[in-house]
Biopython code that builds the backbone (N, CA, C, O; Angstrom):
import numpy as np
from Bio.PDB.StructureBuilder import StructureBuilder

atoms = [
    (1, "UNK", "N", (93.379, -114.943, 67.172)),
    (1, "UNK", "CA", (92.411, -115.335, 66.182)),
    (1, "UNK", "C", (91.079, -115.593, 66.875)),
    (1, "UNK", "O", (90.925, -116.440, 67.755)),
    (2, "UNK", "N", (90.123, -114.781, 66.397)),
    (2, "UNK", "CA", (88.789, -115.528, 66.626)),
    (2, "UNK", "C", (88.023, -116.395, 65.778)),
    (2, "UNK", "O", (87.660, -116.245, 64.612)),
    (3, "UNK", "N", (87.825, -117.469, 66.712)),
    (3, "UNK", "CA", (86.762, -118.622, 65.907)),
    (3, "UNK", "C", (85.198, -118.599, 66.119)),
    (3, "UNK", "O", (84.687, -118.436, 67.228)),
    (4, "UNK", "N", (84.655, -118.736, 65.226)),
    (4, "UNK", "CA", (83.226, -118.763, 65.376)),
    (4, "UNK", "C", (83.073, -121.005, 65.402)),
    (4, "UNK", "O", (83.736, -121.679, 64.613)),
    (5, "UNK", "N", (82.522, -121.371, 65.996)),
    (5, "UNK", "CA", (82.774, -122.368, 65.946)),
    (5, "UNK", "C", (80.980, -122.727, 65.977)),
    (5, "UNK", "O", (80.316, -122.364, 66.948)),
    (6, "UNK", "N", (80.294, -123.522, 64.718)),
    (6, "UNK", "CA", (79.405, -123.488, 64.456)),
    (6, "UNK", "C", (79.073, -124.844, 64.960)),
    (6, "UNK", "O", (79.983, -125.657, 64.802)),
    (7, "UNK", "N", (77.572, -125.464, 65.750)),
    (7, "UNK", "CA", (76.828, -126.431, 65.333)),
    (7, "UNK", "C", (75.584, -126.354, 64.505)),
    (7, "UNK", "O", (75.104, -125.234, 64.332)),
    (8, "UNK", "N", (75.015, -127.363, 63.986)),
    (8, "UNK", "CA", (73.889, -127.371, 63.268)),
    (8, "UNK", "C", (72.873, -128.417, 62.687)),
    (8, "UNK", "O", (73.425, -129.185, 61.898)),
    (9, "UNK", "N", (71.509, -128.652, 62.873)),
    (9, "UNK", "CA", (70.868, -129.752, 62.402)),
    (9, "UNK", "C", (71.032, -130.004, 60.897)),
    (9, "UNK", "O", (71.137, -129.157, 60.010)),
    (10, "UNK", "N", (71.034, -131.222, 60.801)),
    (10, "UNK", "CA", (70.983, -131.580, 58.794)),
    (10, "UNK", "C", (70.500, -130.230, 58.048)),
    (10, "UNK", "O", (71.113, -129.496, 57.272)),
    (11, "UNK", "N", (69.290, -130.167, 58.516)),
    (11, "UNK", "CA", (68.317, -129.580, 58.020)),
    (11, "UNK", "C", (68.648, -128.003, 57.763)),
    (11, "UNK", "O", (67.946, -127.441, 56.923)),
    (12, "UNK", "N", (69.539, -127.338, 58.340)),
    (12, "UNK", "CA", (69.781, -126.008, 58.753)),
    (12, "UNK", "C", (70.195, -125.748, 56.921)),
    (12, "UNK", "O", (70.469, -126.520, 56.003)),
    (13, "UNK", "N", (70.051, -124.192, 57.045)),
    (13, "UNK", "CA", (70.404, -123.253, 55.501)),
    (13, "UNK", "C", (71.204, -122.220, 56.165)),
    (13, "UNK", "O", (71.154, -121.653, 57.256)),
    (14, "UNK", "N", (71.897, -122.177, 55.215)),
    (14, "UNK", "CA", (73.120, -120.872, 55.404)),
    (14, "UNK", "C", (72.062, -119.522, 55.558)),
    (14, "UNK", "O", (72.412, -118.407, 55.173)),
    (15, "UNK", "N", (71.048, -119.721, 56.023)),
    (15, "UNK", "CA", (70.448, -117.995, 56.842)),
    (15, "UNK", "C", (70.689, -118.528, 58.436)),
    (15, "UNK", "O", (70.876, -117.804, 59.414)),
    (16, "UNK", "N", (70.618, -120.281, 58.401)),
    (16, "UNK", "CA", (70.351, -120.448, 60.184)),
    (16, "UNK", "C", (71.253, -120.097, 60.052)),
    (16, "UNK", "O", (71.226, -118.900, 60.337)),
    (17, "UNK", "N", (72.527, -120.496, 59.657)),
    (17, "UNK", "CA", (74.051, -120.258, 60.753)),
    (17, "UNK", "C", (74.286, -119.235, 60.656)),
    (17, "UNK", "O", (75.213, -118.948, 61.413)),
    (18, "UNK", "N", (73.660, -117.762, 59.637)),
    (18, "UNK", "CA", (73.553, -116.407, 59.352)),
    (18, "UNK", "C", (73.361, -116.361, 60.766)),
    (18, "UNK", "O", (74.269, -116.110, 61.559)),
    (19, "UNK", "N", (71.979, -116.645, 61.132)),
    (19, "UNK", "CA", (71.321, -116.264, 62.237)),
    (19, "UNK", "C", (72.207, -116.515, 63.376)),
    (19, "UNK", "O", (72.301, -115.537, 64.118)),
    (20, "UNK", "N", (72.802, -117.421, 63.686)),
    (20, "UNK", "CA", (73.634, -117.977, 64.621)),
    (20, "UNK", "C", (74.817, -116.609, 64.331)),
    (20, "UNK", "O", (75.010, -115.854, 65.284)),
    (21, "UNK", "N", (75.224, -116.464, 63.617)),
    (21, "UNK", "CA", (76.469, -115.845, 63.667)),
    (21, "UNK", "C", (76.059, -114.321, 63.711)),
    (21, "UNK", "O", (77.097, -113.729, 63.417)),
    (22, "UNK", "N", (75.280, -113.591, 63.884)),
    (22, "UNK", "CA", (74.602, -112.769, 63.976)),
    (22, "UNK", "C", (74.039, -112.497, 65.527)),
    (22, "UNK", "O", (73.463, -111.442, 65.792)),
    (23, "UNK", "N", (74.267, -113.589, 66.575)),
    (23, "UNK", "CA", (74.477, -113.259, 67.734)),
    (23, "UNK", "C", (75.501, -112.901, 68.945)),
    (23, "UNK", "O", (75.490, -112.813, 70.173)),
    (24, "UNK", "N", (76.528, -112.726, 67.681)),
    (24, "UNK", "CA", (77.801, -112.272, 68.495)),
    (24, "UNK", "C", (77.676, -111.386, 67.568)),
    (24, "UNK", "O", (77.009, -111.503, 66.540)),
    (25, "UNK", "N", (78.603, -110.064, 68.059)),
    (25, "UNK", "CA", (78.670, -108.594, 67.697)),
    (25, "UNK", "C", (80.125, -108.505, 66.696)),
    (25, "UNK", "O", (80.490, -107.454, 66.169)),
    (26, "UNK", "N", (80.662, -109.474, 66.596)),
    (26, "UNK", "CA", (82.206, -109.643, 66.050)),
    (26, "UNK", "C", (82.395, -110.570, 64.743)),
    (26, "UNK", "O", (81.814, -111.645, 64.597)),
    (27, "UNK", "N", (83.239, -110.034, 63.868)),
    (27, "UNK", "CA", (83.410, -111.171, 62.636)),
    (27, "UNK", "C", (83.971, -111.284, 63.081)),
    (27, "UNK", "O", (84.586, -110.439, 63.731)),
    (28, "UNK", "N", (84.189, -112.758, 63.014)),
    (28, "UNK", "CA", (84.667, -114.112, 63.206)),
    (28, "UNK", "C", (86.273, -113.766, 62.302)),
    (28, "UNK", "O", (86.249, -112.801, 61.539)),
    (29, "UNK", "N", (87.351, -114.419, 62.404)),
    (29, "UNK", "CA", (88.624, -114.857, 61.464)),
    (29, "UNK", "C", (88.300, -116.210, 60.941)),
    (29, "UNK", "O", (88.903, -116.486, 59.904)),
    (30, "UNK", "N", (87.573, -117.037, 61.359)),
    (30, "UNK", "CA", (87.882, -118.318, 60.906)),
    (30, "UNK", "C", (85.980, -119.160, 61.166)),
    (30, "UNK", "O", (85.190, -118.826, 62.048)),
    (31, "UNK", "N", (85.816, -119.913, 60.419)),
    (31, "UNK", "CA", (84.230, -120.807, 60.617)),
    (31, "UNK", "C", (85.035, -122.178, 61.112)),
    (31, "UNK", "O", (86.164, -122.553, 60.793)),
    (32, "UNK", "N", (84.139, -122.746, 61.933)),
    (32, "UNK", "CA", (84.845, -124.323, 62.460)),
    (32, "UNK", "C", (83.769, -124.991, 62.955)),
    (32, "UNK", "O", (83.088, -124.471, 63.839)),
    (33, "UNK", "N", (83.391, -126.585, 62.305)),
    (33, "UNK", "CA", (82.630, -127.441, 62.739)),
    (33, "UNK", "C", (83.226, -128.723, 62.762)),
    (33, "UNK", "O", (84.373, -128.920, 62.361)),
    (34, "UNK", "N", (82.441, -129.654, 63.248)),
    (34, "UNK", "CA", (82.740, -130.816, 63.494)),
    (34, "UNK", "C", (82.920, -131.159, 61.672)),
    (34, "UNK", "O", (82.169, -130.814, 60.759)),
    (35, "UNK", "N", (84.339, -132.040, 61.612)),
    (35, "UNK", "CA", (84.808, -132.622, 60.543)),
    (35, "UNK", "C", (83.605, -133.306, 59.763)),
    (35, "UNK", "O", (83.443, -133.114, 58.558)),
    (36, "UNK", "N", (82.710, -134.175, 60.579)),
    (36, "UNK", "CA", (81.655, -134.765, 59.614)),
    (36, "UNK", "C", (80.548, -134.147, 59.082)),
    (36, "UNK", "O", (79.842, -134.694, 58.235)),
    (37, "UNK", "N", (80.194, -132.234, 59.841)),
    (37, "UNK", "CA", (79.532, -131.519, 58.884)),
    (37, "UNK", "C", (80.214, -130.372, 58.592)),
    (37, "UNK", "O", (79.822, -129.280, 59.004)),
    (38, "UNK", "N", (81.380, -130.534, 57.796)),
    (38, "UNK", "CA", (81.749, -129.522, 56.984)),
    (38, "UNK", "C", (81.578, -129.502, 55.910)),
    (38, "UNK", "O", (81.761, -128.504, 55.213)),
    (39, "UNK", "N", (81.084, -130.872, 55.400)),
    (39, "UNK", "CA", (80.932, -130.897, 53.686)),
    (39, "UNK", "C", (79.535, -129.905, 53.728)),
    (39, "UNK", "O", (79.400, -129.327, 52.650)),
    (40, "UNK", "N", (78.736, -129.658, 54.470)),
    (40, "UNK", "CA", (77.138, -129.203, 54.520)),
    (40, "UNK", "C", (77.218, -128.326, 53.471)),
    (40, "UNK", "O", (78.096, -127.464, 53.434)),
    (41, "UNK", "N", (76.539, -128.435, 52.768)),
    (41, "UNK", "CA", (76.167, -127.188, 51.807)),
    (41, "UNK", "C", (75.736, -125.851, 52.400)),
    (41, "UNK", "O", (75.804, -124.824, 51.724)),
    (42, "UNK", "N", (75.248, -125.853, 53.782)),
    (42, "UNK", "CA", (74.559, -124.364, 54.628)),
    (42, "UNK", "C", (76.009, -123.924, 55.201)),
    (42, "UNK", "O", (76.358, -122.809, 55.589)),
    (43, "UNK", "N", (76.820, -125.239, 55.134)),
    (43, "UNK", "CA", (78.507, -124.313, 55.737)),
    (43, "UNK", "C", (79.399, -123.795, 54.783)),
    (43, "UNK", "O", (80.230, -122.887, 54.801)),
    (44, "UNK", "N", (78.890, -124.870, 53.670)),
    (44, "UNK", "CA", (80.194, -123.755, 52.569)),
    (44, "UNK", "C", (79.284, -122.474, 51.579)),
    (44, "UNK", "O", (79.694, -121.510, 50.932)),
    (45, "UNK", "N", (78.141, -122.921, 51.794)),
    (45, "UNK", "CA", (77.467, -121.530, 51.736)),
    (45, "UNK", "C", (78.069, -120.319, 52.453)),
    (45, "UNK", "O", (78.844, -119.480, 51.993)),
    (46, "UNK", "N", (77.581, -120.406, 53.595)),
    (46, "UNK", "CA", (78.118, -119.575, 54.686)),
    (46, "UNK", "C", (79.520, -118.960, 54.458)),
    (46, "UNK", "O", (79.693, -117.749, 54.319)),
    (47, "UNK", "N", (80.306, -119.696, 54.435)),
    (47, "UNK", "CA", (81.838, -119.765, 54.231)),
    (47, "UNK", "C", (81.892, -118.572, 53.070)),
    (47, "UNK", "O", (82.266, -117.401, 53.126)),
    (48, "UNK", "N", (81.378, -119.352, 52.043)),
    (48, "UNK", "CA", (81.415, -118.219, 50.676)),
    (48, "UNK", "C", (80.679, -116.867, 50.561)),
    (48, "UNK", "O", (81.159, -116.038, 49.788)),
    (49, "UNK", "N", (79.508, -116.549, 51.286)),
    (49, "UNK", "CA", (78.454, -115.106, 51.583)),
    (49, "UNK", "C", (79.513, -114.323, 52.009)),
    (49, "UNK", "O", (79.856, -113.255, 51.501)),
    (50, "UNK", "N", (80.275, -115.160, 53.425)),
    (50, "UNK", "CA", (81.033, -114.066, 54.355)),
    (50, "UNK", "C", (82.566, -113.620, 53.527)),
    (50, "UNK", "O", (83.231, -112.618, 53.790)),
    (51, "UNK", "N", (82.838, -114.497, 52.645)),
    (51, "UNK", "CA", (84.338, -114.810, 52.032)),
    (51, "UNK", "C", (85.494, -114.947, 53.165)),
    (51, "UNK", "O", (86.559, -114.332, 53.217)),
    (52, "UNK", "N", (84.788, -116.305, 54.405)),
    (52, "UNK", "CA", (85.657, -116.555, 55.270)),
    (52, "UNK", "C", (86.041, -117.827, 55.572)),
    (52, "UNK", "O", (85.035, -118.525, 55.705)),
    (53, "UNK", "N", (87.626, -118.789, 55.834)),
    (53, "UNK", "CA", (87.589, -119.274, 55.609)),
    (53, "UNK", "C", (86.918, -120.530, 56.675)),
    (53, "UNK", "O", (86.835, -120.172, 57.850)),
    (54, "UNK", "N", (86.563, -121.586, 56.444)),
    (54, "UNK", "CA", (86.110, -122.265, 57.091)),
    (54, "UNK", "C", (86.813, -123.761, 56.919)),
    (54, "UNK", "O", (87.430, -124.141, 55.925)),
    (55, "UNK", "N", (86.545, -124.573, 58.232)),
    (55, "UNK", "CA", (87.010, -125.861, 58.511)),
    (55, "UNK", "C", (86.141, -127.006, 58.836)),
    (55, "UNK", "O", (84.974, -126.791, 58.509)),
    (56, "UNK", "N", (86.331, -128.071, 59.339)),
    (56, "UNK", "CA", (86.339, -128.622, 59.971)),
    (56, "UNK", "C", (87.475, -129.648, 61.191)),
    (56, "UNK", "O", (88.529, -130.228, 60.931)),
    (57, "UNK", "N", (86.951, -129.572, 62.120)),
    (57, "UNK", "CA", (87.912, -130.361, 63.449)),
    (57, "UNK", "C", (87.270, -131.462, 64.009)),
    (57, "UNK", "O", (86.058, -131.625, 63.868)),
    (58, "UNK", "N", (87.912, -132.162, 64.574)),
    (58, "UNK", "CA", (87.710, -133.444, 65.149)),
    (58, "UNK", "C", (87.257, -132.597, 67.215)),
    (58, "UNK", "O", (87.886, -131.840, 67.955)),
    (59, "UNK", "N", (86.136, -133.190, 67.309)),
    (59, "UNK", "CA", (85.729, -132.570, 68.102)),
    (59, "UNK", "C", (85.317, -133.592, 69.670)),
    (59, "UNK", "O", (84.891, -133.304, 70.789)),
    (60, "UNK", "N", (85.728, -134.875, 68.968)),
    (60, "UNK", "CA", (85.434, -135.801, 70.018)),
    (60, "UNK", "C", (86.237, -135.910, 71.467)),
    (60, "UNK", "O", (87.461, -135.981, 71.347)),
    (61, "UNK", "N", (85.839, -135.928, 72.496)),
    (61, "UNK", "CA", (86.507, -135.843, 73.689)),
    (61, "UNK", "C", (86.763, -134.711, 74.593)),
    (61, "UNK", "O", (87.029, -134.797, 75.792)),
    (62, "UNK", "N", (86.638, -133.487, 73.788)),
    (62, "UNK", "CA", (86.571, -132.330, 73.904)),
    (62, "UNK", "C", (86.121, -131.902, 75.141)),
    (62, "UNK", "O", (85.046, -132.467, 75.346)),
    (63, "UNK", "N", (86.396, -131.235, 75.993)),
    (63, "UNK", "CA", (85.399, -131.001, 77.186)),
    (63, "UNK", "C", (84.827, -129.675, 76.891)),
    (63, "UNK", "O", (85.517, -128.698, 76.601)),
    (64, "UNK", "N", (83.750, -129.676, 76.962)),
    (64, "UNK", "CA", (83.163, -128.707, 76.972)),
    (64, "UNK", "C", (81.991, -127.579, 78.255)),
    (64, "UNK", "O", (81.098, -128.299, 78.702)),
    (65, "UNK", "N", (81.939, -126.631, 78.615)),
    (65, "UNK", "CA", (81.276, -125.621, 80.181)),
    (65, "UNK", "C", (79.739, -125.860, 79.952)),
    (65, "UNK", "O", (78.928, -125.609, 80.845)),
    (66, "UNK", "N", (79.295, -126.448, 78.494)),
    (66, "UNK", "CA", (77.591, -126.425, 78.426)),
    (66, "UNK", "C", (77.355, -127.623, 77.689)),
    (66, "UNK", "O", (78.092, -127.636, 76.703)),
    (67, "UNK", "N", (76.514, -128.796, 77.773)),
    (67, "UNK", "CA", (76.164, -130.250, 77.371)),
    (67, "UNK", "C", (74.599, -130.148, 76.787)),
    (67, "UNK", "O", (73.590, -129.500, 77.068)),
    (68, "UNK", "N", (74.919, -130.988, 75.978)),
    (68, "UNK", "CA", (73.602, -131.391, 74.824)),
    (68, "UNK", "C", (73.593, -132.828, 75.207)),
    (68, "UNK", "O", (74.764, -133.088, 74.932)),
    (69, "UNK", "N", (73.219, -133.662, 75.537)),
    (69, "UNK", "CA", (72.604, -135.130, 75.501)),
    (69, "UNK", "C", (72.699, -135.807, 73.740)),
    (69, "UNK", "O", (73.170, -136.870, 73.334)),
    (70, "UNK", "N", (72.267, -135.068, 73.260)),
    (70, "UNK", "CA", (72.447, -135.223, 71.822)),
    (70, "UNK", "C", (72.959, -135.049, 71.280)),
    (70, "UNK", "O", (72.804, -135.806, 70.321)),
    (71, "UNK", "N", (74.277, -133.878, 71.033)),
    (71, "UNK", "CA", (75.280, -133.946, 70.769)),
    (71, "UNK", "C", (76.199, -134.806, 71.371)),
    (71, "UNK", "O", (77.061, -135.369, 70.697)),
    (72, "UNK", "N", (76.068, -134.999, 72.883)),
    (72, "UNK", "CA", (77.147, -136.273, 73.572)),
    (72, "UNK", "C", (77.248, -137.421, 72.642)),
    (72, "UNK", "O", (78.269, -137.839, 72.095)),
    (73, "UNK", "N", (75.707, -137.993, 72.517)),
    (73, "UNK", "CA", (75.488, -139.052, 71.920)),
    (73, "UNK", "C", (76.230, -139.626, 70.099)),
    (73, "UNK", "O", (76.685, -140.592, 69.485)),
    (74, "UNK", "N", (75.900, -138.247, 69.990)),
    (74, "UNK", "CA", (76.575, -137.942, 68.419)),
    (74, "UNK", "C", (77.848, -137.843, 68.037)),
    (74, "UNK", "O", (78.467, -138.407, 67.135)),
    (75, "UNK", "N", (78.234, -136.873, 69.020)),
    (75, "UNK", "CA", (80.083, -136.433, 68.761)),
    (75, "UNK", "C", (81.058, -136.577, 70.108)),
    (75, "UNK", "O", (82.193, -136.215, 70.421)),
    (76, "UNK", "N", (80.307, -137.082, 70.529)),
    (76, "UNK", "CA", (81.397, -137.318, 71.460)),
    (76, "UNK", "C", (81.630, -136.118, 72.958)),
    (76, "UNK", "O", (82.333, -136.273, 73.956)),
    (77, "UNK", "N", (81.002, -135.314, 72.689)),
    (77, "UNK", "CA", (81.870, -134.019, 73.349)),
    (77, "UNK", "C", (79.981, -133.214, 73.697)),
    (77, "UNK", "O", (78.894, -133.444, 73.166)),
    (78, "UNK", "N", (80.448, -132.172, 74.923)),
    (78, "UNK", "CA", (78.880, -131.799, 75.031)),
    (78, "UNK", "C", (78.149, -130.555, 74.072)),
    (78, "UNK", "O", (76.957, -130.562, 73.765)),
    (79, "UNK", "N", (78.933, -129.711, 73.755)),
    (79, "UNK", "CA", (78.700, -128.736, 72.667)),
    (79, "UNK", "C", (79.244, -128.842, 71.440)),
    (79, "UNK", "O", (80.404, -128.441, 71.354)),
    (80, "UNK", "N", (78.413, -129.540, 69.839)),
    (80, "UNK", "CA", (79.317, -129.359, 68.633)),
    (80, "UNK", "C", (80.245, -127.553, 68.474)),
    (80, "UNK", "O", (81.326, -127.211, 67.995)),
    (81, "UNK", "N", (79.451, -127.036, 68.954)),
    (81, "UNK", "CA", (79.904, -125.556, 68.791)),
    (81, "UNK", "C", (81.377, -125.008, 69.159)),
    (81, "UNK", "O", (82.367, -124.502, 68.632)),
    (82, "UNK", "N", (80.732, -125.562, 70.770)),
    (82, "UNK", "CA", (82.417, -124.829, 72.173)),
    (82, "UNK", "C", (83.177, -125.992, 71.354)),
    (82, "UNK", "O", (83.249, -125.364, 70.298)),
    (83, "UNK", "N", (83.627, -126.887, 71.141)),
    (83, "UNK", "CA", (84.695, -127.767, 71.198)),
    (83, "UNK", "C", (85.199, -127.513, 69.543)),
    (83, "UNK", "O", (86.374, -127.285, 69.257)),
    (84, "UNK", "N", (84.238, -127.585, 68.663)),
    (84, "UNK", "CA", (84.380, -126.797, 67.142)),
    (84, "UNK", "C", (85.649, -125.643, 67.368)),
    (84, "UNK", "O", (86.852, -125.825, 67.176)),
    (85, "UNK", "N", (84.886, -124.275, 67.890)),
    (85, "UNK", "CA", (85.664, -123.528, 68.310)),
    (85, "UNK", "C", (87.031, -123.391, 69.257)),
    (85, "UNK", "O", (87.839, -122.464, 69.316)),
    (86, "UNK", "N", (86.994, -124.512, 69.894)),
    (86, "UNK", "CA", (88.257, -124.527, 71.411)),
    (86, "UNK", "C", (88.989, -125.346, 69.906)),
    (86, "UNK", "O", (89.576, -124.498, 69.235)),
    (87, "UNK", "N", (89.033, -126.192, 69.531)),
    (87, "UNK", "CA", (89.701, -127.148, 68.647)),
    (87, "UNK", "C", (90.424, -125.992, 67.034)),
    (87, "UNK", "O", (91.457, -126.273, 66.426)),
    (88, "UNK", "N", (89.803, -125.160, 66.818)),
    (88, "UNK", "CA", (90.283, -124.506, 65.322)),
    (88, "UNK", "C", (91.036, -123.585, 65.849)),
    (88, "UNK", "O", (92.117, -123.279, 65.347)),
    (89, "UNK", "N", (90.374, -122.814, 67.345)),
    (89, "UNK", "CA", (91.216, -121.644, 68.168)),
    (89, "UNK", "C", (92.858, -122.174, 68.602)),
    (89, "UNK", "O", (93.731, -121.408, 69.010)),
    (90, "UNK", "N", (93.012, -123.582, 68.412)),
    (90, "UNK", "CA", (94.700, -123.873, 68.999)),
    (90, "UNK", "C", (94.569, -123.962, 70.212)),
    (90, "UNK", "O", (93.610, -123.737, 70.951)),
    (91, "UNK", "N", (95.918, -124.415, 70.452)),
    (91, "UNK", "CA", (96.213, -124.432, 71.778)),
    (91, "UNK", "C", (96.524, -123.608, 72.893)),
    (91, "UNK", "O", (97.306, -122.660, 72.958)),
    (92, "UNK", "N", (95.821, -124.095, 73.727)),
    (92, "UNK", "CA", (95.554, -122.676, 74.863)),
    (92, "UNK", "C", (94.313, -121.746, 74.597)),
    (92, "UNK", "O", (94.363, -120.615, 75.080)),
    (93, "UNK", "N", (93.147, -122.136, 73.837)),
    (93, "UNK", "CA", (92.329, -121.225, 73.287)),
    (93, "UNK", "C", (91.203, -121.336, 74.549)),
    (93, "UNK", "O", (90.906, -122.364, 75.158)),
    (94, "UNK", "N", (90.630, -119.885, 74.773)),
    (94, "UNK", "CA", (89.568, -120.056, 75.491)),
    (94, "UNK", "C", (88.131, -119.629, 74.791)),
    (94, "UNK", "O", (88.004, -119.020, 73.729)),
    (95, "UNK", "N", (87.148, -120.077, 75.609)),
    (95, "UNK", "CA", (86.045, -119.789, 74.879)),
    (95, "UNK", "C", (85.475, -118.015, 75.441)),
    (95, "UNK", "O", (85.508, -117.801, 76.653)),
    (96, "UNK", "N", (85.180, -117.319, 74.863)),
    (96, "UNK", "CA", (85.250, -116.071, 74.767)),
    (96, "UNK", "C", (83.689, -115.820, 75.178)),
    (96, "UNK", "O", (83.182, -115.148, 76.076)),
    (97, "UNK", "N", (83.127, -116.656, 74.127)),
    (97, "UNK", "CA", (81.285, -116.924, 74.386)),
    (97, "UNK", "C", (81.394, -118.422, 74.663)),
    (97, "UNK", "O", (82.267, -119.230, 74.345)),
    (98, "UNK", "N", (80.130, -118.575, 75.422)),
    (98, "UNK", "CA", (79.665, -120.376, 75.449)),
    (98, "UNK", "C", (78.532, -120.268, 74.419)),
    (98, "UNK", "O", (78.201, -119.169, 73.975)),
    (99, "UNK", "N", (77.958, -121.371, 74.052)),
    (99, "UNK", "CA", (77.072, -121.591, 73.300)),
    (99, "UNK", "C", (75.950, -120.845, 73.241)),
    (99, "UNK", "O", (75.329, -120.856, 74.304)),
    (100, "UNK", "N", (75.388, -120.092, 72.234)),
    (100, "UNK", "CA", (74.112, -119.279, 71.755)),
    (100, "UNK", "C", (73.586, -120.319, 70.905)),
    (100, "UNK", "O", (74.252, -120.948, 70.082)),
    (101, "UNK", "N", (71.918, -120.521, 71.229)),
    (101, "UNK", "CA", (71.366, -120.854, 70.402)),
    (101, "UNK", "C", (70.056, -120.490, 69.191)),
    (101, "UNK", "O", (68.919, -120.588, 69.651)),
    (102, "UNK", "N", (70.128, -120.232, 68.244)),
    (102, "UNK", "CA", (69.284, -119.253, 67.083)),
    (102, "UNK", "C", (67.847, -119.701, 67.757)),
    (102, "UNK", "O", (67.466, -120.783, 68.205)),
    (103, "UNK", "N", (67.202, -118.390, 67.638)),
    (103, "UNK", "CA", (65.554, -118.889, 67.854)),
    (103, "UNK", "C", (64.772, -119.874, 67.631)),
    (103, "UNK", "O", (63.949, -120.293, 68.445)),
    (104, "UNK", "N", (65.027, -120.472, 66.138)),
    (104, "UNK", "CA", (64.792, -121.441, 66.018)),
    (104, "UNK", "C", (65.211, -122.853, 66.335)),
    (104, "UNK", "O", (64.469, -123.835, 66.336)),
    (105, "UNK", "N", (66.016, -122.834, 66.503)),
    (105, "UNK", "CA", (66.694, -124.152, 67.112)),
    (105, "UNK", "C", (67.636, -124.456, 66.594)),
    (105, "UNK", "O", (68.550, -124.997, 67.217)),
    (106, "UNK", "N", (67.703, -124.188, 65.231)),
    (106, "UNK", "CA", (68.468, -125.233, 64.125)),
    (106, "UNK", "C", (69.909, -124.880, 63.965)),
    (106, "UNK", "O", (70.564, -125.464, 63.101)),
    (107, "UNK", "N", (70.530, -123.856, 64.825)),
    (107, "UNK", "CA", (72.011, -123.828, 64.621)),
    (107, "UNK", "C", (72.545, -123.280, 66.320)),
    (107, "UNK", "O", (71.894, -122.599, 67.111)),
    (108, "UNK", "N", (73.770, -123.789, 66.471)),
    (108, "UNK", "CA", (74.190, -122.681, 67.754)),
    (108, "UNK", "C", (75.779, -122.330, 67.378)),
    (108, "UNK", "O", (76.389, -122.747, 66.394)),
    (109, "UNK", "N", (76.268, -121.477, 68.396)),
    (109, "UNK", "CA", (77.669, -120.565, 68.337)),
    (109, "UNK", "C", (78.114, -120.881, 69.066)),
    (109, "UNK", "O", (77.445, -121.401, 69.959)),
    (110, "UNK", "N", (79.666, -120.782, 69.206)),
    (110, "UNK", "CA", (80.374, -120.810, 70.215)),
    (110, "UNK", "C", (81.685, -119.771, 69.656)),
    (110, "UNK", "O", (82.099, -119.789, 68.497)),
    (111, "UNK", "N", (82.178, -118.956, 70.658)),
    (111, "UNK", "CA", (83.193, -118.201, 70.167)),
    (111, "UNK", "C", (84.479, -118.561, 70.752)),
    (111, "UNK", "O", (84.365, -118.583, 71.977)),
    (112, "UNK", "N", (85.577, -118.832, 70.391)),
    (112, "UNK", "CA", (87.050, -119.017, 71.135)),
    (112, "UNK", "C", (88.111, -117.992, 70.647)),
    (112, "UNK", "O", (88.525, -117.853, 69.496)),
    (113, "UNK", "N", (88.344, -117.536, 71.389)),
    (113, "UNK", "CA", (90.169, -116.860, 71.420)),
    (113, "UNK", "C", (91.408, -117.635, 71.436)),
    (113, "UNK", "O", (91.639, -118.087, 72.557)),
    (114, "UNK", "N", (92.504, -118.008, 70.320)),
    (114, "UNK", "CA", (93.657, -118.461, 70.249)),
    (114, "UNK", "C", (94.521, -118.426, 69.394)),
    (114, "UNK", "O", (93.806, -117.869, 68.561)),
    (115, "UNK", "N", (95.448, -118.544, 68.888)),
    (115, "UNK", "CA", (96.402, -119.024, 68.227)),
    (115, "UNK", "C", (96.389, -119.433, 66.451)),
    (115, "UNK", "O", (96.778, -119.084, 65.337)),
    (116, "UNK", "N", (95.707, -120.324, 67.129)),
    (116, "UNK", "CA", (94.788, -120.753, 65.730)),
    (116, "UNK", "C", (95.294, -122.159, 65.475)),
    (116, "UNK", "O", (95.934, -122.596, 66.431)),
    (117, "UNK", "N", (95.206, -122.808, 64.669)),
    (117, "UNK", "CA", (95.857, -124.294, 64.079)),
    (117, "UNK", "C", (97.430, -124.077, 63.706)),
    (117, "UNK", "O", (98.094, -125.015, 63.263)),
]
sb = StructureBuilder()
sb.init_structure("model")
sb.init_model(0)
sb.init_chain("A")
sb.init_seg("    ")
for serial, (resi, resn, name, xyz) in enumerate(atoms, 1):
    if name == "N":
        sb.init_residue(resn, " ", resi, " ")
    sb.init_atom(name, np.array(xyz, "f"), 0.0, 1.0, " ", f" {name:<3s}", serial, name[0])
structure = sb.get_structure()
């Protein structure tokens, strides 16, 4: 299974995480963010454009190969994205991509290979 494992500011619209997901060459099997922004309206947007399904995971503790200061601070873990993705990919999942971030700022990617939940 591949996970697209999304982060994103409040502020972001289902074109950022377009944009974000638009820097990997592959549809995704599955969308995955941190449990406290899955309600986002730009994710179940997203979710519904692509007709794919999407989650949220508990992403705290997570280790992650690339760190945000601000995400540390926030979730616990250094990429909402890689750990999004390592967490929906199952166990034993690796990250396939590390974190891409959209031109603008407002969303990034992370891709994992696994199993799945």
């Amino acid at each position: 299974m591949i996970v697209a494992g999304l982060g994103f500011r409040s502020a972001a619209t289902a074109q950022d995480l377009l944009a974000a997901l638009s820097l990997w060459p592959q549809r995704p099997d599955l969308l995955a963010t941190a449990t406290r922004k899955a309600s986002a309206p730009a994710f179940a947007d997203l979710a519904r454009q692509l007709d794919l399904p999407a989650i949220g995971v508990d992403v705290a503790g997570v280790t992650t190969p690339t760190t945000s200061s601000r995400v540390e601070d926030a979730f616990f873990t250094g990429s909402l994205s890689e750990a999004a993705a390592l967490m929906a990919a199952g166990q034993g999942a690796q990250l396939i991509q590390t974190r891409l971030v959209t031109p603008n700022g407002m969303a990034t990617i992370a891709i994992a290979e696994g199993p799945g939940l």
